[in-house]
N, C-alpha and C positions, 0 to 999 in steps of 0.2 A: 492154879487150874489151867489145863490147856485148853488153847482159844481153837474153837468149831469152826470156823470158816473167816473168808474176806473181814464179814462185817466187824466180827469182832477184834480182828486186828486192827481197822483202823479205830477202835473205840479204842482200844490199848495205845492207840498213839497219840490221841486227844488226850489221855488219862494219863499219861505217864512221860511223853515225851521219847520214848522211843524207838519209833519208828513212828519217818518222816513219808510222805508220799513224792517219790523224787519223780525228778523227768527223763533218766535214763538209766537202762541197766549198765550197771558196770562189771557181771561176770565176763572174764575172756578166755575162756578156753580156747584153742586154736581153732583157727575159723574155718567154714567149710567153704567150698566152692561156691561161686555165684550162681543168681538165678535159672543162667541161660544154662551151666554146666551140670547143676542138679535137674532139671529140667529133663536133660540126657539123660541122665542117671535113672529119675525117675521109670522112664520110657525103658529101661534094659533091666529092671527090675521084674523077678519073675511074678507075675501075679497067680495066688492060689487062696483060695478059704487056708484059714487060719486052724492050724492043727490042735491037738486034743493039751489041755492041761495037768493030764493026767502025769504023776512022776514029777513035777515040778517040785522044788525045793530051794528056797533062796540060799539055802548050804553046797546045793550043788554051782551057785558062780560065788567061789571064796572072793568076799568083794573088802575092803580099806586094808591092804595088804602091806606089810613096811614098802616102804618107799625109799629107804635110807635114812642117814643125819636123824634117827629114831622120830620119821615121822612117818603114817602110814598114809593112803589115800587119802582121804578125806582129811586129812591136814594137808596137804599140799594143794587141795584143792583152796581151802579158806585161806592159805599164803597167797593161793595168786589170784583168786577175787577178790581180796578184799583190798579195802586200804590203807595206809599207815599200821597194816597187820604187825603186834609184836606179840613174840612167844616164850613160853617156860624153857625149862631144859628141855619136857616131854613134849615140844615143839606144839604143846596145844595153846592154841589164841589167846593171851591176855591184855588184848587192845586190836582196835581198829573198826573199819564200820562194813557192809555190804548194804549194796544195792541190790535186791532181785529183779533179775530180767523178766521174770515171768505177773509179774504184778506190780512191779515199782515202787514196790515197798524196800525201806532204809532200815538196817537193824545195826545196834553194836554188842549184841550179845551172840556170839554160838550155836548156842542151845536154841536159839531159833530161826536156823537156818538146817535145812537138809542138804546131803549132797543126790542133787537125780541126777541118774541114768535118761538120758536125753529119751531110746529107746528102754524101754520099763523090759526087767530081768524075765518076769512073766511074757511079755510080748516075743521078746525074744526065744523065750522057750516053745512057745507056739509058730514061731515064722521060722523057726528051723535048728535051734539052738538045743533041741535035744535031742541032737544026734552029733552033738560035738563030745571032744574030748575034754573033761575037767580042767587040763589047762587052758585049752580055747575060751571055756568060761570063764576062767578067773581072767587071762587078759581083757576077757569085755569087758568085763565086772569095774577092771581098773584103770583102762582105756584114758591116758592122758595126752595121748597121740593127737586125738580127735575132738569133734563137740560134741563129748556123749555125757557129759561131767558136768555139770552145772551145780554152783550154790544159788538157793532158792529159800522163800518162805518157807517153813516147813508145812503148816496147815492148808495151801497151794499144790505144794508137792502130796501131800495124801488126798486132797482132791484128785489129781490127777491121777492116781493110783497105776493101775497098770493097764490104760486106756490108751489108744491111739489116738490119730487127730482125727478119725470119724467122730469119736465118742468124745473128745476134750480139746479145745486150744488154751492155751494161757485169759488169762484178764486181760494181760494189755497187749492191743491189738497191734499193737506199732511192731511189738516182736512174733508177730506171728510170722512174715517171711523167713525171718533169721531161724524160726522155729522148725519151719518143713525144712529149709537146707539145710539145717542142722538132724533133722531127722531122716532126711534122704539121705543124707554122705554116710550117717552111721549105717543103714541096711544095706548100704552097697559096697560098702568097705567091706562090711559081714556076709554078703550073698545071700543075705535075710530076704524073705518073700513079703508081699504084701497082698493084703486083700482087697475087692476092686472096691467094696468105699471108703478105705484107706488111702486108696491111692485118687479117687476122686476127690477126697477133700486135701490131700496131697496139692493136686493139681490147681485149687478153688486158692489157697493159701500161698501156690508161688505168684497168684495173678495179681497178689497183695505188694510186689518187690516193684 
C-alpha cells in the first residue's frame, strides 16, 4: 500500500526499519550559486502572473532520457545521490541507501524515492515554457548541469506537486535556503518568470542562508 504522507513514513520506519530520520541531506546535485548571488538573480528575474495551463502535457518535456553506459536520467541521478549505490547491467540500483534533502528521511529502496524537478514541469510551462521548442524541454526535463534533479521522498515529492514556494517549502527547514537557490539558479538559467508571491517568498527563504 502507498504511504499518504510524512506521517506515515515515519510509521514505516518505526515498523520496518527502513527509513531512518537522518540529520543531513545527502543528494548533490551541482550546486547553485550563493545567497548573495541568487539574491541577484532573483532581482533580474522578470516578474509576471503565471500564465494559462492550458496545452500542458508532461509528454511535451521527454524527461529519464538515455544518458549512456544504458542508464537513463533518473538512474544517474540515484548513482550520484546515493551511497554505496551498486547496480545491474540495466544500471538500475541494487544496493545502497539515500537520504532526502527535502525531509531527512533515509531509504535503501528505489522505489521510494522520486526524481523532482527542482522547478515542477507544470510551473515551468506556466512561467514560459510553452513557447519553447521540444528540445529545450527535454533539456530541462534532464538537466544534470544544474539543481533541478533531486532524489527525494516520493510521498514529499507528490506533495509538492507542481507548486512553487508560495504554495510549498520542504519539511525540513534547515534546506530551505539551499531550496530558493536552488530554485532561483533554475529560472534564471531558463529565463522563466515569476510571480510577485513567488518571488516574495523567494526573498523570505534567502533571509533563511
Amino acid at each position: 500500500m502507498r504511504r499518504t504522507g510524512i506521517t506515515a513514513s515515519a510509521l514505516t520506519a518505526v515498523l520496518t526499519g527502513t527509513a531512518l530520520l537522518a540529520p543531513a541531506a545527502n543528494a548533490a546535485p551541482p550546486p547553485p550559486p550563493g545567497a548573495s548571488t541568487a539574491s541577484q538573480h532573483l532581482a533580474a528575474l522578470t516578474v509576471a502572473a503565471e500564465g494559462s495551463g492550458d496545452g500542458y502535457s508532461r509528454d511535451k518535456f521527454p524527461h529519464w532520457i538515455d544518458q549512456g553506459d544504458g542508464c537513463n536520467t533518473r538512474e544517474v541521478v540515484l548513482k550520484r545521490d546515493g551511497d554505496n549505490v551498486t547496480t545491474g547491467s540495466d544500471c538500475y540500483p541494487t544496493g545502497g541507501s539515500w537520504t532526502s534533502p527535502y525531509d531527512g528521511a533515509a531509504w535503501t529502496q528505489p522505489s521510494d524515492l522520486d526524481i523532482d524537478h527542482m522547478v515542477p514541469l507544470a510551473e515551468a510551462w506556466r512561467s514560459g515554457a510553452s513557447s519553447w521548442t521540444t528540445s529545450r524541454r527535454q533539456s530541462f526535463a534532464n538537466d544534470l548541469s544544474s539543481s533541478q534533479l533531486w532524489a527525494v521522498t516520493d510521498n514529499v515529492n507528490q506533495a509538492k506537486g507542481d507548486k512553487d514556494p508560495a504554495e510549498w517549502t520542504p519539511p525540513l527547514t534547515s534546506f530551505h535556503c539551499l531550496y530558493a537557490r536552488s530554485w532561483i539558479d533554475v529560472k534564471y538559467r531558463y529565463g522563466l518568470t515569476v510571480d510577485s508571491a513567488e518571488k516574495s517568498a523567494l526573498t523570505r527563504l534567502l533571509g533563511t542562508c
